[in-house]
MARSEMAR-635822 format. One record per residue (C-alpha): residue number from 1; residue in one letter; y, z, x. Coordinates in nm, 2 decimals, decimal comma. Example, Ala and Ser with C-alpha at 12.3 -4.5 7.8 and 13.67 -1.06 7.14 Angstrom:
<lummars>
<lummar 1; A; <-0,45; 0,78; 1,23>>
<lummar 2; S; <-0,11; 0,71; 1,37>>
</lummars>
This chain:
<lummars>
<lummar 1; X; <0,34; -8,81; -1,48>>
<lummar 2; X; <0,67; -8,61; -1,54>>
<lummar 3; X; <0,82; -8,86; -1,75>>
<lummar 4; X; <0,51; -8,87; -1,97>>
<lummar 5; X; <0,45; -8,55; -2,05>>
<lummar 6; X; <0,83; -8,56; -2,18>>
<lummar 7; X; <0,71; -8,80; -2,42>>
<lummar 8; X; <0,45; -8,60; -2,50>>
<lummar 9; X; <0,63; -8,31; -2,59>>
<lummar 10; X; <0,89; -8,48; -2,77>>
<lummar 11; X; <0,61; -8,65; -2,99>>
<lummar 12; X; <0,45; -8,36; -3,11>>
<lummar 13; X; <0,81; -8,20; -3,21>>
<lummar 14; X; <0,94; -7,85; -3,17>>
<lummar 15; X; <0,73; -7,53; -3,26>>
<lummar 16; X; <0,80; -7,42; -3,58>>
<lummar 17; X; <0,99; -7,14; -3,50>>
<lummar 18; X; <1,08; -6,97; -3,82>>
<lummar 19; X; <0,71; -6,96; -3,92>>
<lummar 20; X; <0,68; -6,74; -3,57>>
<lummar 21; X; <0,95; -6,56; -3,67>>
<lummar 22; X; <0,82; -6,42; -4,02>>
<lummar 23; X; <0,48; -6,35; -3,86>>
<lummar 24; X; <0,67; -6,14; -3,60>>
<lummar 25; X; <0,82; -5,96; -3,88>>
<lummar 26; X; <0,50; -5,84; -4,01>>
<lummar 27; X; <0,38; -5,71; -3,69>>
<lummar 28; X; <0,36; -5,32; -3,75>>
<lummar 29; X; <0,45; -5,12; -3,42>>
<lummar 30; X; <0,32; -4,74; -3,42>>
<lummar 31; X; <0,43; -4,52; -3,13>>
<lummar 32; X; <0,49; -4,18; -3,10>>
<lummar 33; X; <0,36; -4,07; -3,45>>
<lummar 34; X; <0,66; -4,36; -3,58>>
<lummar 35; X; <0,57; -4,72; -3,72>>
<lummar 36; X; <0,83; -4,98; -3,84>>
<lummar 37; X; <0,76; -5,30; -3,91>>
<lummar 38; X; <0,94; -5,54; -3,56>>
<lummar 39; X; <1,30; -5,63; -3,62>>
<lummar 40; X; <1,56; -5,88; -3,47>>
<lummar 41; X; <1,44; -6,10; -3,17>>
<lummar 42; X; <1,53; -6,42; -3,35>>
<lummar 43; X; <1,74; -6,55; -3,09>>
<lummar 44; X; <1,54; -6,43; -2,79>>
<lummar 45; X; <1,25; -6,59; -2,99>>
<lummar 46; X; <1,44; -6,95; -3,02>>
<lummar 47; X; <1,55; -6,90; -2,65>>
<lummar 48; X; <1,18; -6,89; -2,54>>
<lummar 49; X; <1,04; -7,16; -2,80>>
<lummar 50; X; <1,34; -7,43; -2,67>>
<lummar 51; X; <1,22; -7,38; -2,30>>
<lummar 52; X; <1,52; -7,51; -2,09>>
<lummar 53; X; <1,55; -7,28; -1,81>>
<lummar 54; X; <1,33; -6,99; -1,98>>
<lummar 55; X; <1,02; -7,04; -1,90>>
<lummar 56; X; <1,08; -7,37; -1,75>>
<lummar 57; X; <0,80; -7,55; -1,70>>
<lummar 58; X; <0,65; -7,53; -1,30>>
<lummar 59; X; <0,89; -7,23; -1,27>>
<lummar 60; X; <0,98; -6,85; -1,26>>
<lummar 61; X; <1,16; -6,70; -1,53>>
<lummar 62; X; <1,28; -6,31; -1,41>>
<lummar 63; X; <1,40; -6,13; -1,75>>
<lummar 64; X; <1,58; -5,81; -1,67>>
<lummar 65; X; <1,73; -5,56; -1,89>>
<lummar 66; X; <1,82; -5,21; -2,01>>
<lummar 67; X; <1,49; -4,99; -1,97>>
<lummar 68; X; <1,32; -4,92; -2,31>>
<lummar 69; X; <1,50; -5,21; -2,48>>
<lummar 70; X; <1,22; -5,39; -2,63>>
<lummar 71; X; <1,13; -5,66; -2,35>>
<lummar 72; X; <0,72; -5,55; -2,34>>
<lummar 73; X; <0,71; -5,49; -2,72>>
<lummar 74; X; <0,86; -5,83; -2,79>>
<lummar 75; X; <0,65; -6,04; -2,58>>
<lummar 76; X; <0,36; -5,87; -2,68>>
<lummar 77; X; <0,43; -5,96; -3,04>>
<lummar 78; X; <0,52; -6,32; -3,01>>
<lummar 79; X; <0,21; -6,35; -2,82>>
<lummar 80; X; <0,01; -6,26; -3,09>>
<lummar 81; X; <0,23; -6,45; -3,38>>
<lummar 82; X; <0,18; -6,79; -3,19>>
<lummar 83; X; <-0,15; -7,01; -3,26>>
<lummar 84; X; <-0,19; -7,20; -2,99>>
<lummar 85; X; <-0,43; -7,42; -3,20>>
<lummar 86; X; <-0,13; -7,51; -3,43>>
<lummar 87; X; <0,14; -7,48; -3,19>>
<lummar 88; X; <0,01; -7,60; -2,87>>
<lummar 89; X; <0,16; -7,31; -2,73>>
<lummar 90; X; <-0,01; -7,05; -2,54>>
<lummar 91; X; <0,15; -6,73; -2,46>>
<lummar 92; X; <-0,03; -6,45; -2,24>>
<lummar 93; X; <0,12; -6,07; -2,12>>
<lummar 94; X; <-0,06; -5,90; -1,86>>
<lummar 95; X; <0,12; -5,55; -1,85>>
<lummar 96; X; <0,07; -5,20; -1,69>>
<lummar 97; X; <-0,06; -4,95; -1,97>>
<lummar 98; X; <0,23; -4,83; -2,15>>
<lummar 99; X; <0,04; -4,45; -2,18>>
<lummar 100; X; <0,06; -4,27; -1,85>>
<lummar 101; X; <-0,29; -4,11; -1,90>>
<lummar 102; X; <-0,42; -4,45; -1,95>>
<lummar 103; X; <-0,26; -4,55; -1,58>>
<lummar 104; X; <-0,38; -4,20; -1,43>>
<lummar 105; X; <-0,70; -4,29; -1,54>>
<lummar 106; X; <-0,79; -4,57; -1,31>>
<lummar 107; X; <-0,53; -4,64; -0,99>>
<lummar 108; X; <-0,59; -5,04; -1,12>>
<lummar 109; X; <-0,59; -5,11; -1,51>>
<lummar 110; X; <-0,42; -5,37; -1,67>>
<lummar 111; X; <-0,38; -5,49; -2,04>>
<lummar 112; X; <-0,40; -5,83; -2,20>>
<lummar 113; X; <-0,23; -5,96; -2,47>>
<lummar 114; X; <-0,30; -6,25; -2,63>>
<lummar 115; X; <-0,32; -6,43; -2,96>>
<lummar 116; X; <-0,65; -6,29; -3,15>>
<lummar 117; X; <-0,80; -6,59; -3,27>>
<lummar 118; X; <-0,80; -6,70; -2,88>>
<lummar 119; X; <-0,98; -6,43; -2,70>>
<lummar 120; X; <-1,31; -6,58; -2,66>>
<lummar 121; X; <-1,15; -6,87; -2,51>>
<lummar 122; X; <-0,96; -6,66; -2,27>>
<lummar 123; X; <-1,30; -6,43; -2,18>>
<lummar 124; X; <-1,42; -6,72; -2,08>>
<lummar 125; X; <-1,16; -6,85; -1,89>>
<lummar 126; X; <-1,09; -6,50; -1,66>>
<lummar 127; X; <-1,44; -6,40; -1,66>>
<lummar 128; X; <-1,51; -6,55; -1,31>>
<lummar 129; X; <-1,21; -6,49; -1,12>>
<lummar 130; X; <-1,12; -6,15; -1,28>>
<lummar 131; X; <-1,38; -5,85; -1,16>>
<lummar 132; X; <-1,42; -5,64; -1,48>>
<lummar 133; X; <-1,24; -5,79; -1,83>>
<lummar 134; X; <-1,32; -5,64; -2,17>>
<lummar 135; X; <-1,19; -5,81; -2,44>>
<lummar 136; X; <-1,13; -5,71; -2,80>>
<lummar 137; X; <-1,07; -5,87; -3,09>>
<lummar 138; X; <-0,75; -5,73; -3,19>>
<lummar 139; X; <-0,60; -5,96; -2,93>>
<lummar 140; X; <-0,59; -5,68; -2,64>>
<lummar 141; X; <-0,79; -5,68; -2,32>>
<lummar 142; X; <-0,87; -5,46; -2,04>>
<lummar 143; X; <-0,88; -5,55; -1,68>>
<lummar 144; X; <-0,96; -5,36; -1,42>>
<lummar 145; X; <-0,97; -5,35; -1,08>>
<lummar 146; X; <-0,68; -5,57; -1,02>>
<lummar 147; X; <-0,33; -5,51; -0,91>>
<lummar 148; X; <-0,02; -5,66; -1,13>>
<lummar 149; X; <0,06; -5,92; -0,88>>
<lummar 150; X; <-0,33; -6,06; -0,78>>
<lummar 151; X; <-0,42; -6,03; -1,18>>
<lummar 152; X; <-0,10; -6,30; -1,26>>
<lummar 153; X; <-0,18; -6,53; -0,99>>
<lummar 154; X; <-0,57; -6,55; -1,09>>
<lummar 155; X; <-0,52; -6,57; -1,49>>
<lummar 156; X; <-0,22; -6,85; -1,46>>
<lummar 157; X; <-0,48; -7,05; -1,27>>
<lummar 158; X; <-0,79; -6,97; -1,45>>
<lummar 159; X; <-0,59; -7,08; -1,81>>
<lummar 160; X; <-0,53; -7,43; -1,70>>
<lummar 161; X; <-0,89; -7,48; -1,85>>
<lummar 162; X; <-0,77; -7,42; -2,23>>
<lummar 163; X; <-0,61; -7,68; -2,45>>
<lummar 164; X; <-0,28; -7,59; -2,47>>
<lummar 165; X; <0,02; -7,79; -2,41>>
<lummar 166; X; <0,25; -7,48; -2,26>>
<lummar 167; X; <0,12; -7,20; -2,13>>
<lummar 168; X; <0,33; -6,93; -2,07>>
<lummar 169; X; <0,21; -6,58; -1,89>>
<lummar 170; X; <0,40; -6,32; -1,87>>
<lummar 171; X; <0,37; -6,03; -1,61>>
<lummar 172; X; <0,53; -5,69; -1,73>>
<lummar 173; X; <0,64; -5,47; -1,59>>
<lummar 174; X; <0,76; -5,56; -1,21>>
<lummar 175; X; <0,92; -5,31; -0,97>>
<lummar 176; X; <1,08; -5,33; -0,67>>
<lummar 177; X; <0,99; -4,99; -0,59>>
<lummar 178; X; <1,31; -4,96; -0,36>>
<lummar 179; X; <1,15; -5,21; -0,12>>
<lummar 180; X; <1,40; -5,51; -0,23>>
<lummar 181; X; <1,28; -5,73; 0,06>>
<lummar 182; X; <0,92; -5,70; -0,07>>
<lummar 183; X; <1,05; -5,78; -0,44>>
<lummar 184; X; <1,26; -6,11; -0,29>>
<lummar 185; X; <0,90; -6,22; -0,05>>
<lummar 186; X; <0,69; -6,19; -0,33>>
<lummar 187; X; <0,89; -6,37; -0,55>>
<lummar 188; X; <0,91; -6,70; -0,32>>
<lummar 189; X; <0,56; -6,69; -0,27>>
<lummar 190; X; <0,51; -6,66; -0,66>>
<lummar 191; X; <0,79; -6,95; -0,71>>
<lummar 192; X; <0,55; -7,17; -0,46>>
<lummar 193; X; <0,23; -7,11; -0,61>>
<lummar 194; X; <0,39; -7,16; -0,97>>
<lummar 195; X; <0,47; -7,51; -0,89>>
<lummar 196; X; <0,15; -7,57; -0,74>>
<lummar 197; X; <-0,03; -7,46; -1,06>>
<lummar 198; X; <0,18; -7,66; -1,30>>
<lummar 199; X; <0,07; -7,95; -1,12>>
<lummar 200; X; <-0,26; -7,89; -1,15>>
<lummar 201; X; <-0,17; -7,82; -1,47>>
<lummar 202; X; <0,01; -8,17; -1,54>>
<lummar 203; X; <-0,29; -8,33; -1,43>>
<lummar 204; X; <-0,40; -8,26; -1,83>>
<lummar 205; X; <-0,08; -8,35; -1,98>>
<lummar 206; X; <-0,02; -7,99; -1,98>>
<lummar 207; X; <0,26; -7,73; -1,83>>
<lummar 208; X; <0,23; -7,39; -1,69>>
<lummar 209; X; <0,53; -7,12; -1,63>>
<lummar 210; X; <0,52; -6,75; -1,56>>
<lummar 211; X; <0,78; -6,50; -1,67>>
<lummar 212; X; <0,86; -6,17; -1,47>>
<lummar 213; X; <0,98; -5,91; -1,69>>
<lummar 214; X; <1,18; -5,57; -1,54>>
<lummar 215; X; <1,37; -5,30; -1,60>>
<lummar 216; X; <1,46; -5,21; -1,24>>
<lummar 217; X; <1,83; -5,31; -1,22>>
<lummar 218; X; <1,76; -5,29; -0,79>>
<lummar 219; X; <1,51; -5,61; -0,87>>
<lummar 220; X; <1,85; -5,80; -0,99>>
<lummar 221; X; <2,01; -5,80; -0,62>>
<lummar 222; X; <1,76; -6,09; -0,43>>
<lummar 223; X; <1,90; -6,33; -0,73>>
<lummar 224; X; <2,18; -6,51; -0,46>>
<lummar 225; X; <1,90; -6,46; -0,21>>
<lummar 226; X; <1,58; -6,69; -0,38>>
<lummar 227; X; <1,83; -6,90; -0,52>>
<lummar 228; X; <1,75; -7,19; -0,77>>
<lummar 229; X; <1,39; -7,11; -0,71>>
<lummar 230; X; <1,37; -6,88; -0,98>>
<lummar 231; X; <1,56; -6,83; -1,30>>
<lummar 232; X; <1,73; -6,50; -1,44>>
<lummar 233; X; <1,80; -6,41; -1,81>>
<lummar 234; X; <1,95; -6,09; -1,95>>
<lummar 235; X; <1,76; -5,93; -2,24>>
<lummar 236; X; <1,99; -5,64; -2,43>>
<lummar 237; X; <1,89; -5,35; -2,67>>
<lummar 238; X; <1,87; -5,45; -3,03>>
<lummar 239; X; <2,23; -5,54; -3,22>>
<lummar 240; X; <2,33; -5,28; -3,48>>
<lummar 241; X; <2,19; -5,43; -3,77>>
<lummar 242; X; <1,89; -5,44; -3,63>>
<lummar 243; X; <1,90; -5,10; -3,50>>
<lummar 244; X; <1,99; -4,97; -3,83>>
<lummar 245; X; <1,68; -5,12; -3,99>>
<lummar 246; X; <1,49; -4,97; -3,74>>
<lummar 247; X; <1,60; -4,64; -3,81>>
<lummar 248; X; <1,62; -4,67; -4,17>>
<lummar 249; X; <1,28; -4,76; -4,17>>
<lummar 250; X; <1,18; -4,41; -3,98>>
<lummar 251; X; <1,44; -4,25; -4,16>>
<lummar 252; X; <1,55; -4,07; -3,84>>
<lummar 253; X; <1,91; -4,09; -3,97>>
<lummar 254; X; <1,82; -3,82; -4,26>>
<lummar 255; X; <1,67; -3,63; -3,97>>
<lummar 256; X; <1,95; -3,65; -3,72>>
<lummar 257; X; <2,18; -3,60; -4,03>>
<lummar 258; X; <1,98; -3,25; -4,09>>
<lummar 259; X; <1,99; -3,17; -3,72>>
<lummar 260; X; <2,36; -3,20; -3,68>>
<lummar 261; X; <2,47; -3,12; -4,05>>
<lummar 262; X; <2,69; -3,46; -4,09>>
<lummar 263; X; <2,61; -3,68; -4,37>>
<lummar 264; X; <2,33; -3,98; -4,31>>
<lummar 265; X; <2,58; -4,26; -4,27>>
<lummar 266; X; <2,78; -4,07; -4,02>>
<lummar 267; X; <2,41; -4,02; -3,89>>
<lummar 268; X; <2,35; -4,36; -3,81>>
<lummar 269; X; <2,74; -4,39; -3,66>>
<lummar 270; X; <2,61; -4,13; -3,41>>
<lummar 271; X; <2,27; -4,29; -3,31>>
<lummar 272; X; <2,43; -4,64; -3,23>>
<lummar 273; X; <2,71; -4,45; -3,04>>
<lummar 274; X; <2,45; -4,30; -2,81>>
<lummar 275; X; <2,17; -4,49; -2,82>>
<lummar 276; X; <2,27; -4,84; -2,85>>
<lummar 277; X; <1,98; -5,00; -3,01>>
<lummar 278; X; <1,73; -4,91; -2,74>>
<lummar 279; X; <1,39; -4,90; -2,92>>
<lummar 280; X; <1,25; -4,60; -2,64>>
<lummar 281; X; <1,56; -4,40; -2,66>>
<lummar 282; X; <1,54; -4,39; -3,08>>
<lummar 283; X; <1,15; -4,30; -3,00>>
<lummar 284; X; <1,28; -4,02; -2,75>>
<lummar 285; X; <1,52; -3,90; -3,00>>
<lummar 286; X; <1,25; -3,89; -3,26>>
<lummar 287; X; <0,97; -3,65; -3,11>>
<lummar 288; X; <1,30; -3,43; -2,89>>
<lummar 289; X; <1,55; -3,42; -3,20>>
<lummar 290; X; <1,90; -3,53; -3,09>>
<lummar 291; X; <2,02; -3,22; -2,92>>
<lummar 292; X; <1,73; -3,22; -2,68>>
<lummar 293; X; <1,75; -3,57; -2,60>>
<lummar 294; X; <2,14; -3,54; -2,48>>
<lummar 295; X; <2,00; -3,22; -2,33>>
<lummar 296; X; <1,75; -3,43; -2,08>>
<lummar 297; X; <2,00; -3,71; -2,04>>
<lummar 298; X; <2,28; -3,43; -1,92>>
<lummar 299; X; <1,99; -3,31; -1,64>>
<lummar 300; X; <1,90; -3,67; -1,52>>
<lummar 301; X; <2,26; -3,79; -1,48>>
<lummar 302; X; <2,39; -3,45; -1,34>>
<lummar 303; X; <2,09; -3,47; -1,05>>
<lummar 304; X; <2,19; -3,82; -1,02>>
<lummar 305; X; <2,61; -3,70; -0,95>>
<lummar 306; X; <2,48; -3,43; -0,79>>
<lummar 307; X; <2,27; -3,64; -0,58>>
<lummar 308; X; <2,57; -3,89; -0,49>>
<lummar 309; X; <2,80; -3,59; -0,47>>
<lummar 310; X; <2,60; -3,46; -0,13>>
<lummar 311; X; <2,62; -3,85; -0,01>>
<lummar 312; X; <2,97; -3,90; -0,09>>
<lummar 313; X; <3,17; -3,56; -0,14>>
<lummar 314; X; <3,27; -3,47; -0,44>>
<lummar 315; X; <3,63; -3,59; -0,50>>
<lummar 316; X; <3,54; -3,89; -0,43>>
<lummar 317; X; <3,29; -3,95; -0,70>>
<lummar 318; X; <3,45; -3,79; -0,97>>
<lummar 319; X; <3,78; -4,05; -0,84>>
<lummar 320; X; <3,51; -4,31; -0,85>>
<lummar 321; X; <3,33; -4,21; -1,22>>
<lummar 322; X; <3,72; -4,20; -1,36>>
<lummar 323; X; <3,74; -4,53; -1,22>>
<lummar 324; X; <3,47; -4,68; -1,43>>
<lummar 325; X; <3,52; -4,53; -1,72>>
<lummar 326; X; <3,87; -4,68; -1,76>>
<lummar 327; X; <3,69; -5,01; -1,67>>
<lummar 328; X; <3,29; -5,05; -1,63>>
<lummar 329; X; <3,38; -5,40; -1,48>>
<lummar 330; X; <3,54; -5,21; -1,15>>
<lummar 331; X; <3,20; -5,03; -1,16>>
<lummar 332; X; <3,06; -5,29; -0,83>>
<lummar 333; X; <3,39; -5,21; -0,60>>
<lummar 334; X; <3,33; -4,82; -0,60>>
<lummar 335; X; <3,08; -4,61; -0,38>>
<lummar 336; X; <2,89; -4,40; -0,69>>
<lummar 337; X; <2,78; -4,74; -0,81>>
<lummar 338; X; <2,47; -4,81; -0,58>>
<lummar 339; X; <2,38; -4,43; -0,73>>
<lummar 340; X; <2,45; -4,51; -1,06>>
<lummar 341; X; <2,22; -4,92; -1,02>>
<lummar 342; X; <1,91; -4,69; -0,82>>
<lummar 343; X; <1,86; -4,48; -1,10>>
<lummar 344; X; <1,90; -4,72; -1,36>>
<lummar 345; X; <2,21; -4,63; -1,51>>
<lummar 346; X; <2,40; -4,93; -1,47>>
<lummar 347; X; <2,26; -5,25; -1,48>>
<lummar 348; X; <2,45; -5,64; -1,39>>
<lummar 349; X; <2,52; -5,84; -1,68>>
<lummar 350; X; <2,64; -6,17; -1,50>>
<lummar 351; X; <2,32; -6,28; -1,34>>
<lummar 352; X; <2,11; -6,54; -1,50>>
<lummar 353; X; <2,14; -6,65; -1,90>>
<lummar 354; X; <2,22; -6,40; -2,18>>
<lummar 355; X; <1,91; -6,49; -2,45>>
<lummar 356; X; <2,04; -6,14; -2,65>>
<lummar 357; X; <2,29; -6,07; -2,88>>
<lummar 358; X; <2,56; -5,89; -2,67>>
<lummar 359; X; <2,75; -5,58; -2,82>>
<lummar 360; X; <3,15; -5,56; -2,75>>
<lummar 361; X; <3,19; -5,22; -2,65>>
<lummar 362; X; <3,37; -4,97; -2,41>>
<lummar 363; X; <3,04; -4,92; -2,24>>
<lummar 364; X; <2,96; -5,30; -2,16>>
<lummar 365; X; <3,14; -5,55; -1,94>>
<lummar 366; X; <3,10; -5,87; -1,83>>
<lummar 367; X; <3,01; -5,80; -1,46>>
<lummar 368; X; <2,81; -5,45; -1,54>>
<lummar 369; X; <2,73; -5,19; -1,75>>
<lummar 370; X; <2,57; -4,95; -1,85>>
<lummar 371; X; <2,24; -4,97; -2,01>>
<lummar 372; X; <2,25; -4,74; -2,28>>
<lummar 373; X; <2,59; -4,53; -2,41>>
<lummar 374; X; <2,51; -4,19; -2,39>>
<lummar 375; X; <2,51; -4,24; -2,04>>
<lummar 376; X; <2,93; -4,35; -2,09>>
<lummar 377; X; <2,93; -4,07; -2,30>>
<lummar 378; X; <2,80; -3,79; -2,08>>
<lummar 379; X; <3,00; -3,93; -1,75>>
<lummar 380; X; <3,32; -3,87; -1,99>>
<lummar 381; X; <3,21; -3,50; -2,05>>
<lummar 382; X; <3,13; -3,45; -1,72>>
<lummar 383; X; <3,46; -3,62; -1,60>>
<lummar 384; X; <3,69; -3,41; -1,82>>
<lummar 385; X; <3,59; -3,10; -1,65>>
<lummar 386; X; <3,49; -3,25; -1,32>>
<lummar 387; X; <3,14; -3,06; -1,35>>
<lummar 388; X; <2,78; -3,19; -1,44>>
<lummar 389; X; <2,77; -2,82; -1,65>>
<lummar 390; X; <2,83; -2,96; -1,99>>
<lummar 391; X; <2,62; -2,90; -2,32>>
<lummar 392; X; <2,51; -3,17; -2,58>>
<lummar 393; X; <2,75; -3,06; -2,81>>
<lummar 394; X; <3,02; -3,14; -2,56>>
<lummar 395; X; <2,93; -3,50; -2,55>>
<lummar 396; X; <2,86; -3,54; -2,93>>
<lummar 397; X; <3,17; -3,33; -2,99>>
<lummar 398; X; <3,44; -3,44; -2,78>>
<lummar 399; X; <3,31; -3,83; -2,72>>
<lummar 400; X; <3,14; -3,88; -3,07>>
<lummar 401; X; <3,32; -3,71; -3,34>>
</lummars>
C-alpha cells in the first residue's frame, strides 16, 4: 500500500505552490487597530508543500520558535489559500483563541480554521464526535467544550472521511506548562495514535499527519528523549525585508521616527535592531509607542535577573549574562540559562530542521539564542552597570545609536 500511494502522489505532481503563495499575499491581517496585507513565508510555505520530514506523512511534526513570530498567523493563512478540491491538499488549525476575553469566556473554546469553500464538508465530518461546533463561512469555526489535546485526536480521525489526498492538522498552540514529563508522555501517545490514523487513512489512498506548533522553548528539551518518533523544525521571526514591508505598510517607522525624533530610515534601523521581525512585538510597539515597549521589556527581564539573582547570587549571574553576551553560543554551559529558556528568553536553535530564513546577528547562534534582540539589548544595559535599574533610553541610547 505504501509503495502505491508513492505512485500516487507522484502522478498527480507537486501542488502548485506559487499559486498558494500569491493567494497568501492577499490575505489581509487586522490586529490591534493595524492591517497589512501577509508578507514572506515563501520558504516556510515550500518547506510544508514538499513534505519530507514536515508533516511527514503518519507522523508528528513539533514546530517551535520565537513567541509572537508568526507561526499561528501563517498556518492559519495557508489554510485558507489552499483548495483542497484543486490541490488535494487539506490543511486544518485547531488553535486556542488568540483574544484573552474570548478564552476567559468559556474554560474550553477552540477555533477552526480551514479553507472556506470546505466548511460544510468539515461540519459534517466533526459534527458527531465533537460536542458543540459552529461553523462559519469565513472559514472559522467554534468548538467548544473540548480541550486542545482531545479536540486534535477526534478531528484527525473524523477527516479521514473527506477526499483529500494529505491531510494535514495542525494543533496551536501547545504548552508544556512546566510539567516537561507530561509534554514528552503526551507526545508518544500522540506519535502512536498518528500512525494508527494514517493507516486508516491509507486504506483510501490517502495520508494523514499532525503538526504541533509552540512557543514554549521548555517543550524543546524531551526532543533526545521521544527520539525519531517525532520531528522538530525551527520557525524564526520574519527576515528584514520582510519586516520592513511590514512596517512600511503600517507606517510605524514615521511613528517611531516622531517618537524618538531620528529620521524614518534610521526608524526602521531601530525597529529591526530591537525587534527582529517579530510580527507581536511590532504589534506591541504599535499600540505602547517604542519607549513604553522597552519600558515593559526592562520590567520582565529585570524580574526574570532578579528572580535568578535570589537562586544564584548575584555575582554570579551578572559573570554568567557577561558570558553570553560575548558569545550566545556559551549561553547552555552557564547557570542563568535555565532562567533565561523558562521565561522564554532564549530559545535552542539546533534541534530539528530550520524551514526559516535565519538572520546572522550578534544575538543568534547556532546552538541558542535569543528570541528577539531587545532582549540582547537590555542584558547589555543591565550588564554595564550591573543593575536591572536602567531606562529605555539607556538601551536605545547606548546599544542602538
Amino acid at each position: 500500500m505504501a509503495v502505491e500511494r508513492r505512485f500516487q502522489r507522484e502522478d498527480r505532481g507537486d501542488l502548485n505552490v506559487n499559486e498558494i503563495i500569491s493567494r497568501m499575499h492577499s490575505y489581509v491581517i487586522r490586529r490591534r487597530g493595524l492591517s497589512w496585507r501577509f508578507v514572506d513565508r515563501e520558504g516556510e510555505a515550500r518547506s510544508i508543500a514538499a513534505g519530507g520530514s514536515i508533516a511527514e506523512e503518519g507522523m508528528i511534526t513539533v514546530i517551535y520558535g520565537p513567541k509572537g513570530c508568526g507561526k499561528s498567523t501563517f498556518f492559519k493563512v495557508l489554510s485558507q489559500s489552499i483548495d483542497p478540491w484543486v490541490d488535494r491538499t487539506l490543511i486544518v488549525v485547531v488553535s486556542m483563541p488568540e483574544e484573552e476575553e474570548v478564552r476567559r469566556a468559556a474554560e474550553e473554546s477552540l477555533e477552526l480554521y480551514m479553507p472556506r469553500g470546505y466548511a460544510g464538508s468539515i461540519f459534517n465530518a466533526l459534527k458527531s464526535v465533537v460536542r458543540d461546533i459552529t461553523i462559519y463561512t469565513s472559514g472559522v469555526a467554534a468548538i467548544r467544550g473540548e480541550g486542545l489535546r482531545d479536540a486534535a485526536k477526534k478531528i484527525l480521525a473524523s477527516l479521514k472521511t473527506l477526499r483529500a489526498d494529505r491531510v494535514i492538522l495542525v494543533a496551536d498552540e501547545e504548552r508544556s506548562s512546566g510539567n516537561i514529563e507530561g509534554f514528552r508522555g503526551w507526545l508518544e501517545r500522540m506519535a502512536n495514535l498518528v500512525s494508527q490514523i494514517n493507516d486508516e487513512y491509507a486504506e483510501t489512498g490517502s495520508e494523514a499527519s499532525l503538526i504541533i506548533l509552540t512557543s514554549d522553548a521548555s517543550a524543546a528539551k524531551v526532543s533526545e528523549e521521544v527520539g525519531n518518533k517525532v520531528n522538530w523544525a525551527l520557525i524564526w521571526n520574519l527576515t528584514r525585508k520582510s519586516s520592513e514591508k511590514l512596517i512600511e505598510q503600517v507606517e510605524m517607522h514615521r511613528r517611531v521616527a516622531g517618537e524618538l525624533g531620528v529620521s524614518a530610515e534610521a526608524s526602521k534601523e531601530i525597529l529591526w535592531i530591537l525587534a527582529g521581525g517579530n510580527p507581536r512585538e511590532l504589534e506591541s510597539i504599535g499600540s505602547m509607542g517604542i519607549l513604553g515597549w522597552v519600558r515593559a521589556t526592562v520590567n520582565r527581564l529585570g524580574n526574570i535577573i532578579d528572580n535568578a539573582i535570589r537562586g544564584l547570587g548575584e555575582g554570579l549571574v551578572w559573570d554568567d549574562v557577561e558570558r553570553i553576551l560575548a558569545r550566545v553560543d556559551i549561553m547552555g554551559r552557564v547557570k542563568v540559562f535555565d532562567y533565561l529558556l523558562r521565561g522564554n528568553i532564549a530559545i535552542y536553535m539546533n534541534i530539528g530542521t530550520p524551514i526559516s530564513e535565519l538572520p546572522r546577528e550578534p544575538w543568534v547562534g547556532e546552538r541558542y539564542a535569543f528570541q528577539i534582540p531587545v532582549y540582547y539589548h537590555v542584558l547589555k544595559a543591565m550588564a554595564r552597570k550591573r543593575s536591572w535599574d536602567i531606562s529605555p533610553e539607556d538601551v536605545i541610547r547606548e546599544d542602538v545609536g
